[in-house]
FIZA-630186 format. One record per atom (N, C-alpha, C): atom name; y, z, x. Coordinates in steps of 0.02 Angstrom, whole numbers. Layout:
BEGIN
R  atome       v       w       u
R     CA       Y       Z       X
...
% end
This chain:
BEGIN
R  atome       v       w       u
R      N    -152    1046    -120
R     CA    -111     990    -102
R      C     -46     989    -140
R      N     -31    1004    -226
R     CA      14    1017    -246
R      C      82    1059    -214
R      N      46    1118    -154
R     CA     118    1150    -154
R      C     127    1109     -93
R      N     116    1060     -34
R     CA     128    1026      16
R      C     185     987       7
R      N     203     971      67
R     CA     257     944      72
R      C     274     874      40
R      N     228     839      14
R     CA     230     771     -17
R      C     213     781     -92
R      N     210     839    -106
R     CA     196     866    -191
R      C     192     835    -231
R      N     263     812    -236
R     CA     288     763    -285
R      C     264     680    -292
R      N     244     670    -239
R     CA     195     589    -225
R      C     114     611    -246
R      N      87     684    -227
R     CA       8     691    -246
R      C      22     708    -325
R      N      74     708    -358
R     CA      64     729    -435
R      C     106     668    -452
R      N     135     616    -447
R     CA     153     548    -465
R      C      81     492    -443
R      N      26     493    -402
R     CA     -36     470    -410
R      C     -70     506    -430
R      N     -63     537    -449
R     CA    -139     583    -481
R      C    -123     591    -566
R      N     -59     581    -587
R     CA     -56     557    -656
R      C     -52     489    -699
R      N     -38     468    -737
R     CA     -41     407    -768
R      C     -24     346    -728
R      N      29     350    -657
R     CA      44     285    -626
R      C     -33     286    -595
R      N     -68     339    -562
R     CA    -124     328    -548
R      C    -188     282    -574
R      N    -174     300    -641
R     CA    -217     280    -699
R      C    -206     217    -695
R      N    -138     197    -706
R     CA    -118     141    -733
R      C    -150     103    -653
R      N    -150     106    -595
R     CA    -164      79    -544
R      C    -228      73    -550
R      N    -277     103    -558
R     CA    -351     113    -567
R      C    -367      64    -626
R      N    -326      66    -677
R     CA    -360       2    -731
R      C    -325     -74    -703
R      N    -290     -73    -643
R     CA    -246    -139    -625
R      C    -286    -154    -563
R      N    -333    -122    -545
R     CA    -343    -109    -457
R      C    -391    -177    -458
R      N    -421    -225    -481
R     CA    -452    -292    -500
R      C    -386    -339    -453
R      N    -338    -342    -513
R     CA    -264    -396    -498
R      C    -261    -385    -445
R      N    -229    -301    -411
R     CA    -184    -278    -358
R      C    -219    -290    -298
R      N    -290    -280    -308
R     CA    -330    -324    -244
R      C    -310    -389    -234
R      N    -320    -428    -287
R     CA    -330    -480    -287
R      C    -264    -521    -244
R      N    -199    -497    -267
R     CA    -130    -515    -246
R      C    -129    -490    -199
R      N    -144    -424    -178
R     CA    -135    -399    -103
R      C    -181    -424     -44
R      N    -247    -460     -51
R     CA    -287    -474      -3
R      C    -242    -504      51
R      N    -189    -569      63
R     CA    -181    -572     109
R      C    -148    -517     168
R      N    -126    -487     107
R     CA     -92    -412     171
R      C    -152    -367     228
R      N    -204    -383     169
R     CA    -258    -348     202
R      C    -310    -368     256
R      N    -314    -460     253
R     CA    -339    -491     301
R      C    -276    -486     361
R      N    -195    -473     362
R     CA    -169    -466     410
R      C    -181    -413     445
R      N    -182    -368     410
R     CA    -204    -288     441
R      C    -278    -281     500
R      N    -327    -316     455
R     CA    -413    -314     484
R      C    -398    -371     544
R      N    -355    -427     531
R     CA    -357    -446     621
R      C    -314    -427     662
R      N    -252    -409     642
R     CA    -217    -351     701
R      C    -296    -312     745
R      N    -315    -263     691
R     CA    -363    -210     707
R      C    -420    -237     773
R      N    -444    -290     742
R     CA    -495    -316     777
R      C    -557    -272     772
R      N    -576    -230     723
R     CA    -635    -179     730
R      C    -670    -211     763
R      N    -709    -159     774
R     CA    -774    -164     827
R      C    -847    -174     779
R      N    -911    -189     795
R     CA    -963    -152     772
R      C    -974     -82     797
R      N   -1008     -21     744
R     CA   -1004      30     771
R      C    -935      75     761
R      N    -866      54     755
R     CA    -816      98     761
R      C    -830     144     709
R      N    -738     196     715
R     CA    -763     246     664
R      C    -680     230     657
R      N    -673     223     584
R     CA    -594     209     548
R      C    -595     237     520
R      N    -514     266     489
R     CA    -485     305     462
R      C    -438     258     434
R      N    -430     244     372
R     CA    -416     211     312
R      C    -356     258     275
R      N    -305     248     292
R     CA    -246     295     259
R      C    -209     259     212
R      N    -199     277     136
R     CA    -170     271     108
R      C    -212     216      51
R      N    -291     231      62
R     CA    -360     182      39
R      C    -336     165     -39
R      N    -316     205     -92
R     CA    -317     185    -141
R      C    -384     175    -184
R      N    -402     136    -197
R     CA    -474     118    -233
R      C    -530      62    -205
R      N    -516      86    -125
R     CA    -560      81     -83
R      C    -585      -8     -64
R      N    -539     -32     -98
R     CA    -541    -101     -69
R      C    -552    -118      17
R      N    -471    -104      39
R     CA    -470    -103     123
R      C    -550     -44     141
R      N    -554      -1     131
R     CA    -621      50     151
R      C    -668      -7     181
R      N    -665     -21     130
R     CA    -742     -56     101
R      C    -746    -140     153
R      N    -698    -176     158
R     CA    -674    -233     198
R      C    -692    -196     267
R      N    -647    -145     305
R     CA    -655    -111     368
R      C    -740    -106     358
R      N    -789     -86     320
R     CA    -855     -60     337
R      C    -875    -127     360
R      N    -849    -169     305
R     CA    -921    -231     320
R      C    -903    -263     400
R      N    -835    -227     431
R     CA    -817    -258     506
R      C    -848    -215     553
R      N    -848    -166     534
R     CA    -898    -110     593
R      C    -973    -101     575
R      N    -980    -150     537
R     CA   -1072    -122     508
R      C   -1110     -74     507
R      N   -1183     -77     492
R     CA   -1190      -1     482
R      C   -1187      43     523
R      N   -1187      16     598
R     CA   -1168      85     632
R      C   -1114      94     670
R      N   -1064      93     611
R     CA    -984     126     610
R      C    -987     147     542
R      N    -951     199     533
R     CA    -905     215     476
R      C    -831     225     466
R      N    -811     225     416
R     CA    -756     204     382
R      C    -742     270     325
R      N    -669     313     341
R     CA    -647     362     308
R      C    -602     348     269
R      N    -605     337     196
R     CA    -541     317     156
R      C    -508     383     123
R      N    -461     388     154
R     CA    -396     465     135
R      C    -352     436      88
R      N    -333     466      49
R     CA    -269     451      13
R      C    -265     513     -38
R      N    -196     538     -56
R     CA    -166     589     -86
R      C    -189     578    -165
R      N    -224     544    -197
R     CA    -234     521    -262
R      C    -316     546    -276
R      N    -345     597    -313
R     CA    -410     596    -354
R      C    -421     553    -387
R      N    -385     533    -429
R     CA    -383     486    -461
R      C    -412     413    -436
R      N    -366     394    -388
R     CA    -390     330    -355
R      C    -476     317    -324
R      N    -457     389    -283
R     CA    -531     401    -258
R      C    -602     414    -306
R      N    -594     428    -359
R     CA    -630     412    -397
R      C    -674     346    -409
R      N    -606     316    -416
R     CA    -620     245    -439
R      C    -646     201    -352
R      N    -628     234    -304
R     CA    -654     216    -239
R      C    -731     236    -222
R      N    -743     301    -231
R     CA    -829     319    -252
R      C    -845     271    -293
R      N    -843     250    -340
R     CA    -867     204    -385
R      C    -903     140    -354
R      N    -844     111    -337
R     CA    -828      62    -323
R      C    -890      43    -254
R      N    -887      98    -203
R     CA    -933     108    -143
R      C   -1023     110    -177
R      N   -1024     162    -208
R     CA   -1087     142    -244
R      C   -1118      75    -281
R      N   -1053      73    -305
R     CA   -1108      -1    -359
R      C   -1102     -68    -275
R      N   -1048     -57    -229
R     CA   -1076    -119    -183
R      C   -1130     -58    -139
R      N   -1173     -34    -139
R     CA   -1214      11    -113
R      C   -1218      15     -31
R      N   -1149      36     -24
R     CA   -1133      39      50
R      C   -1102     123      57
R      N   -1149     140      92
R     CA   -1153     219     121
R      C   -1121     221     200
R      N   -1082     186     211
R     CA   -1062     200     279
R      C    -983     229     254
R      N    -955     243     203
R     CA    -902     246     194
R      C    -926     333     149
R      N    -845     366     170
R     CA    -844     404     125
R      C    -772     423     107
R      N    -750     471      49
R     CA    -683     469      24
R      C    -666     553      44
R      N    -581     545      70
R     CA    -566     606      56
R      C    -481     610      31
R      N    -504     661     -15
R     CA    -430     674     -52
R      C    -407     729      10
R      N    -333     663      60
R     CA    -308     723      82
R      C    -219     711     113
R      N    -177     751      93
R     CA    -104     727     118
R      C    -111     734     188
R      N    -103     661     206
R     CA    -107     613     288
R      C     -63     661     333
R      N     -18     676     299
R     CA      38     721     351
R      C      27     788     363
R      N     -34     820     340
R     CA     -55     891     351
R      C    -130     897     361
R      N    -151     865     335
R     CA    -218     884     323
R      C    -257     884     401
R      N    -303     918     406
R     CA    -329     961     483
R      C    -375     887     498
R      N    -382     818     523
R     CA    -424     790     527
R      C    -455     810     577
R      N    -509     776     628
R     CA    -549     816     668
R      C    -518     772     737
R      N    -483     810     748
R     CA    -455     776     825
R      C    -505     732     878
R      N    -455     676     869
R     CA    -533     616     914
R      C    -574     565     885
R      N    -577     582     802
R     CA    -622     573     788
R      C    -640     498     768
R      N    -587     465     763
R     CA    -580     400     758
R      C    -551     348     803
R      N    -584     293     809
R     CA    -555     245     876
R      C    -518     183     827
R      N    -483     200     768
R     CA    -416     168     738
R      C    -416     198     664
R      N    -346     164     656
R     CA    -329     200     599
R      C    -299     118     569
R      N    -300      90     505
R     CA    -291      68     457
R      C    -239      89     402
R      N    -198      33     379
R     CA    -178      44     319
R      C    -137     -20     270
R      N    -152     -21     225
R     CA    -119     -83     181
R      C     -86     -41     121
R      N     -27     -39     145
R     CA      39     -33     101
R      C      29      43      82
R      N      15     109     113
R     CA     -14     164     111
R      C       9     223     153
R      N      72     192     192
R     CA     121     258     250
R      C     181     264     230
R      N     212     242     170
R     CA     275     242     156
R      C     293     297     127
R      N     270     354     106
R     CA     265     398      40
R      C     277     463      81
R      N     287     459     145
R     CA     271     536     192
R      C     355     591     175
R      N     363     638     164
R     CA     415     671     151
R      C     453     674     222
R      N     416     682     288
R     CA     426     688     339
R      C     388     640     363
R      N     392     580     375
R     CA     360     521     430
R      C     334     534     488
R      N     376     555     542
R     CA     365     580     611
R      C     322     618     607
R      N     312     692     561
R     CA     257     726     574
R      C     190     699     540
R      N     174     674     499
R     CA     121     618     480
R      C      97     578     517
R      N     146     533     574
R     CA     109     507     588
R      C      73     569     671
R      N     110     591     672
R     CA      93     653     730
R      C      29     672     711
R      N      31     689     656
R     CA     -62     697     631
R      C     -91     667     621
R      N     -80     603     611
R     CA    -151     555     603
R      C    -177     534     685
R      N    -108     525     726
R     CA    -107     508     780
R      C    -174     545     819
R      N    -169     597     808
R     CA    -216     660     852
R      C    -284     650     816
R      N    -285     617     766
R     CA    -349     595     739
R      C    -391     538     770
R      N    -339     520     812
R     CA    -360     448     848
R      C    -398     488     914
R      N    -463     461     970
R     CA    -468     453    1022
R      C    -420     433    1074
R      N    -413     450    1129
R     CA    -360     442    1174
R      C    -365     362    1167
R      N    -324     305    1180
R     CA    -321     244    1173
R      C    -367     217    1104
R      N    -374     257    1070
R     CA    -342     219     978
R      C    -311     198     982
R      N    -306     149     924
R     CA    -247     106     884
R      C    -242     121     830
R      N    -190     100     791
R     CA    -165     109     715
R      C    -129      34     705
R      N    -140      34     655
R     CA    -131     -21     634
R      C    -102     -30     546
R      N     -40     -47     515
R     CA     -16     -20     470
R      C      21     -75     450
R      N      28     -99     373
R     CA      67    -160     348
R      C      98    -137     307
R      N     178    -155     293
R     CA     215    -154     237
R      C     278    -181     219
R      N     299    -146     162
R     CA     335    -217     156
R      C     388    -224     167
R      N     455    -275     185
R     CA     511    -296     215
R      C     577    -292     176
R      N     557    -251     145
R     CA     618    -234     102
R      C     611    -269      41
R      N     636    -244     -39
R     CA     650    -303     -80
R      C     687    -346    -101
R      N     750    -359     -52
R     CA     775    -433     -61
R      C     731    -478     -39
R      N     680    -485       5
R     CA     626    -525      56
R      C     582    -541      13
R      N     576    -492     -38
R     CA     506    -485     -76
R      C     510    -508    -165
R      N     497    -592    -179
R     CA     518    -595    -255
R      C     476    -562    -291
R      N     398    -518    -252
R     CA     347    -486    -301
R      C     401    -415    -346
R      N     440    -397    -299
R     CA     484    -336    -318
R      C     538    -362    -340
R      N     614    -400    -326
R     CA     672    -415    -337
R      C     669    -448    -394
R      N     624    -506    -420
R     CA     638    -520    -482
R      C     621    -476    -551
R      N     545    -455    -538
R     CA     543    -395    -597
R      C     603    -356    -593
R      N     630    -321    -573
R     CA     672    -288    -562
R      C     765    -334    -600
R      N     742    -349    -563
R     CA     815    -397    -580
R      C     813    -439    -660
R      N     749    -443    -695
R     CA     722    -427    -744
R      C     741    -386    -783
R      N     720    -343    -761
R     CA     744    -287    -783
R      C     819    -263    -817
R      N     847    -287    -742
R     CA     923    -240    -767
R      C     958    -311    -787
R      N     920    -368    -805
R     CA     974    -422    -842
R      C     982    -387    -908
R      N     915    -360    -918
R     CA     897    -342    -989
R      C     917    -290   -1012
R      N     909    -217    -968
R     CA     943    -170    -992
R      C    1016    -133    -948
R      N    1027    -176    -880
R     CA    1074    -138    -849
R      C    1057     -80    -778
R      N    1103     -98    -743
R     CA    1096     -65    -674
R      C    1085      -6    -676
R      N    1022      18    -624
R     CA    1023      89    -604
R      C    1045     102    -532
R      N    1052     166    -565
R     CA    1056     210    -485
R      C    1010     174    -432
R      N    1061     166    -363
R     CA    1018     146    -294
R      C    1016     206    -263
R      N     945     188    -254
R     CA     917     276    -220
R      C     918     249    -139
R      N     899     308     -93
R     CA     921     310     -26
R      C     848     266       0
R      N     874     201      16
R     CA     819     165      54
R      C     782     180      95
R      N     780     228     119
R     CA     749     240     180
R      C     680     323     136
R      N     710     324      89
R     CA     645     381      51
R      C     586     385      26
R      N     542     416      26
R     CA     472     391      32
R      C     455     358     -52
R      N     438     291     -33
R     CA     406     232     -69
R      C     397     153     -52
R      N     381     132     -94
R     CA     349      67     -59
R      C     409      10      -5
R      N     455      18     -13
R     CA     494      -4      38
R      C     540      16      99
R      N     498     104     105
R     CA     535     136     148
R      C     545     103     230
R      N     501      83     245
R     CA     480      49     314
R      C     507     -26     330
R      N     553     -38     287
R     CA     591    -103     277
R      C     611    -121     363
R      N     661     -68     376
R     CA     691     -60     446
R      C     652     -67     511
R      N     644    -112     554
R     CA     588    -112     599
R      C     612     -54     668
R      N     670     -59     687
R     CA     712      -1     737
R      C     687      66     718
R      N     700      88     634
R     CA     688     129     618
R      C     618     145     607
R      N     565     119     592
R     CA     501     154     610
R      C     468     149     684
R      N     496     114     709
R     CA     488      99     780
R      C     495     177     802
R      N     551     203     777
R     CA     574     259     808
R      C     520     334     788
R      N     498     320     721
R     CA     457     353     673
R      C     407     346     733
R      N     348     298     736
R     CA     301     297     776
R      C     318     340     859
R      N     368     296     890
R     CA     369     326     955
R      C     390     398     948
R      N     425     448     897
R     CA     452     514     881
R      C     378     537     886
R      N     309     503     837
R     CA     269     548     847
R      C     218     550     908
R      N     227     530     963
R     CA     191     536    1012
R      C     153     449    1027
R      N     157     412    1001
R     CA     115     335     997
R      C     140     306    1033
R      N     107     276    1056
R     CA     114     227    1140
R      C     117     145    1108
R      N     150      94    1157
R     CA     122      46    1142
R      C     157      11    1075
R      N     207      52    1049
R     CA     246      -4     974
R      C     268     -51     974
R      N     239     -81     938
R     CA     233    -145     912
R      C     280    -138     838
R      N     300    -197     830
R     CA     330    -221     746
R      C     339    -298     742
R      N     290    -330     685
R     CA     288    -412     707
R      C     333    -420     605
R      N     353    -472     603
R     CA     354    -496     522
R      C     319    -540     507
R      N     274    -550     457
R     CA     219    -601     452
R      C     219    -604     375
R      N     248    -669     368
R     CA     247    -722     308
R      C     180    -720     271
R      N     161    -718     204
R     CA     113    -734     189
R      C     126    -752     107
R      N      64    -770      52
R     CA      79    -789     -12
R      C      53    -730     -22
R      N      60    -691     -83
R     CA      23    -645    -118
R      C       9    -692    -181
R      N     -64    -675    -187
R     CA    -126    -710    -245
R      C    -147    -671    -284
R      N    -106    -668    -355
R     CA    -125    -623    -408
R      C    -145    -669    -441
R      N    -194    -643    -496
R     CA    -231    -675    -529
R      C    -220    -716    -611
R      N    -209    -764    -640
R     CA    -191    -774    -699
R      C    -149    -833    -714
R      N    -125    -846    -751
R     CA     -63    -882    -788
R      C     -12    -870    -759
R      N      44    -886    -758
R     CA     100    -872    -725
R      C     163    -845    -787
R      N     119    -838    -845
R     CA     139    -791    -910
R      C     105    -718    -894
R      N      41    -734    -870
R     CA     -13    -649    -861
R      C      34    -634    -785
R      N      52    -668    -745
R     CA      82    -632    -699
R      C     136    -582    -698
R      N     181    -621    -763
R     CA     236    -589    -761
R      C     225    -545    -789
R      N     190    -537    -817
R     CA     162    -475    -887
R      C     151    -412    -835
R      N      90    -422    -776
R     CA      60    -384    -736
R      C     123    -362    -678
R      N     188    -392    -666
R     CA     236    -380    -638
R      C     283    -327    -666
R      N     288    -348    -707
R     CA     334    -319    -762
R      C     308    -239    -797
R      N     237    -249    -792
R     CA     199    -194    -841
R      C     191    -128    -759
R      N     201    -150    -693
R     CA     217    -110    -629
R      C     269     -95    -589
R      N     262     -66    -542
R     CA     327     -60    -510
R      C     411     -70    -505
R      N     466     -92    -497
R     CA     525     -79    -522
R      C     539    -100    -580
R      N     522    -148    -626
R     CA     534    -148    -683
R      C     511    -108    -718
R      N     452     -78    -708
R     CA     427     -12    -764
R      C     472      47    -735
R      N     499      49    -675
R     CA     548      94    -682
R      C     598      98    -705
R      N     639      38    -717
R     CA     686      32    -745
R      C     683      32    -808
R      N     627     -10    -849
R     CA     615      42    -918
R      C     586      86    -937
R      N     565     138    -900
R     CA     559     194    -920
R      C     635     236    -905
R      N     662     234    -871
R     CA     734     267    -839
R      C     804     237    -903
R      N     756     191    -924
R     CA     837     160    -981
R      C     788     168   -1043
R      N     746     180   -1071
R     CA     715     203   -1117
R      C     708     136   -1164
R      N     695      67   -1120
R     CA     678      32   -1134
R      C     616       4   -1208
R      N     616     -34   -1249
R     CA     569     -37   -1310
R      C     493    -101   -1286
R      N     469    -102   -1330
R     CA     411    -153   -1309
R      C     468    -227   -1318
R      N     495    -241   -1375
R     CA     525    -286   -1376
R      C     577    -320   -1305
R      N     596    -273   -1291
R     CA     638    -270   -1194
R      C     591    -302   -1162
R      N     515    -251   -1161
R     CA     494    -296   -1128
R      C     443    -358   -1120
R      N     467    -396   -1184
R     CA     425    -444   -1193
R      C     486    -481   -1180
R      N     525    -471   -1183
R     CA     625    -509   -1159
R      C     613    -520   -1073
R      N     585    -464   -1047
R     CA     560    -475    -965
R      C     519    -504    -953
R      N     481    -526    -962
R     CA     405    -536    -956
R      C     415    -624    -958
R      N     463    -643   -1004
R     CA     469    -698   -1047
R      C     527    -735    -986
R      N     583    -683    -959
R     CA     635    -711    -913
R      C     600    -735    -850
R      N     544    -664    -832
R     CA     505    -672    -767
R      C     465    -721    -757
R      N     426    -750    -817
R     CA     395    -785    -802
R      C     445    -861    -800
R      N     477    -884    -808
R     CA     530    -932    -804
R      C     548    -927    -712
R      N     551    -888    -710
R     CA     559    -880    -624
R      C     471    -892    -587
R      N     443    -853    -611
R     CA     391    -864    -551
R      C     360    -940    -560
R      N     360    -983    -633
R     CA     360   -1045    -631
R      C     369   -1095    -569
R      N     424   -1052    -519
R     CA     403   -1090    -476
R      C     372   -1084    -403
R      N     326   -1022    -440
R     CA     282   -1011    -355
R      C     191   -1055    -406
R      N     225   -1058    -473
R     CA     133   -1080    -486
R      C     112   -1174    -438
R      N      51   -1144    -436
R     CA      19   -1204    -378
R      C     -49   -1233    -430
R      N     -84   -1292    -403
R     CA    -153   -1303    -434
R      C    -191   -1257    -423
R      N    -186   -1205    -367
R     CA    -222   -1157    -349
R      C    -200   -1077    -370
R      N    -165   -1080    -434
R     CA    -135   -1013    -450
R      C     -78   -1009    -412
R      N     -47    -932    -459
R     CA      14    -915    -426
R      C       2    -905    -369
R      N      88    -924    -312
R     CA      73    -899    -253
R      C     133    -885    -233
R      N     156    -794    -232
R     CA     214    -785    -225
R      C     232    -740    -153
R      N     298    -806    -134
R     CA     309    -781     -45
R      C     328    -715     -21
R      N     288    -680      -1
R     CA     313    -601      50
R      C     319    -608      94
R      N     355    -560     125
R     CA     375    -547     187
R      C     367    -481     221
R      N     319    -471     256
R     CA     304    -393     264
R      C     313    -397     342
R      N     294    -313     365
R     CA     288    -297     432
R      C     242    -270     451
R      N     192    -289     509
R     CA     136    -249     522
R      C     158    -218     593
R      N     150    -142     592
R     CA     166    -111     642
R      C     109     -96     679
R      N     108     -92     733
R     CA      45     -63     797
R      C      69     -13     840
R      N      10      29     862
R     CA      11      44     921
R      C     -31     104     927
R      N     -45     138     976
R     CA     -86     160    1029
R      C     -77     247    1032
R      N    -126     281    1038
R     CA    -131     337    1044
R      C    -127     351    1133
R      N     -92     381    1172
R     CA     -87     376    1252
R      C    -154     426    1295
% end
């Protein structure tokens, strides 16, 4: 998988951000579930189906898809990370559900068994492809003739205060970086709805769909532990690692951020507003 075309994404999860996701994967459920109940009713599984779970991670969504197709369906969780999948075996055993199994494999090459699934799944898990169009061309052919796919993510990060304030965090504290090319594989590549529209119908998929659907993301804690768990991931840990940021920086972030998310806290925990896109559609 290293020399493949997404190289550089199977050796950025399979080292320490991996890690670091695998000891966070508790929270990141926890905040991401509503993305994931949007995804499972798009889908509508069946009892009996057979899903293909792209971009599974540590087998949360897997494991949600099984208990919708019961035991006689199964549920394939793929993703480019050993690491993750590790912690996804795990995870499948101790809830002692055998209808699921894991495979380490890059979505955009790997030989799946043509047919073999009547949908495909994913929560926040298609953004990362070096080449999009041909990815989804291969998962596509993984589908039965009239499959569905079914895929959520997110709306860019001005839309999104889980991303724009860490971030903006960030560079109060240490200063602007380089803007990389929006449209390159990571978590906000799929911002553009025209543009994956075009991604999907390029690879052969019938039937596209692109809806935007509002929801809270529910992480777990204080609205001090939030910012901590914000701050300690995604663009702010890039930005201090890239400015060679100190612990003291980021207890300066952590301390600004949480002053901001102050006002998504509720009696019922934090609850901070996203804005994502769930895309559909159909194998012909």
């Amino acid at each position: 998988m290293s020399e493949g075309p997404n190289r550089e994404q199977a050796e950025f999860w399979s080292s320490d951000s991996g890690e670091k996701w695998v000891r966070n994967a508790r929270v990141l459920d926890a905040a991401m579930a509503p993305a994931l109940e949007r995804v499972l009713e798009a889908a509508a599984l069946q009892a009996g189906e057979r899903v293909l779970d792209i971009g599974c991670g540590t087998g949360a969504s897997t494991l949600a898809a099984a208990g919708q197709v019961g035991p006689g369906g199964r549920v394939t969780g793929a993703d480019i990370s050993p690491v993750m999948l590790e912690a996804a075996r795990r995870r499948a055993d101790e809830a002692g559900c055998d209808t699921v199994d894991f495979l380490v494999a890059d979505a955009q090459t790997h030989g799946f068994e043509p047919g073999a699934f009547d949908a495909i799944i994913s929560r926040f898990g298609v953004m990362f492809f070096a080449d999009p169009v041909a990815a989804f061309a291969n998962m596509a052919q993984a589908l039965r003739p009239g499959g569905r796919m079914h895929v959520i993510c997110w709306s860019g990060m001005a839309r999104n205060p889980w991303f724009s304030l860490p971030r903006q965090a960030a560079v109060d504290r240490l200063g602007e970086v380089a803007a990389g090319d929006p449209r390159a594989p990571g978590p906000t590549a799929f911002a553009e709805l025209d543009y994956v529209r075009g991604i999907l119908e390029g690879a052969g998929l019938k039937a596209v769909t692109a809806e935007e659907v509002e929801v809270d993301l529910t992480p777990m804690g204080t609205v001090k532990e939030v910012a901590k768990f914000a701050v300690h991931l995604g663009p702010a840990a890039r930005v201090l690692m890239e400015k060679g940021g100190t612990a003291e920086d980021k207890a300066a972030m952590v301390d600004a951020l949480a002053g901001e998310f102050q006002a998504y806290a509720t009696p019922e925990g934090v609850r901070v507003p996203a804005v994502l896109t769930l895309y559909g559609a159909r194998r012909g």
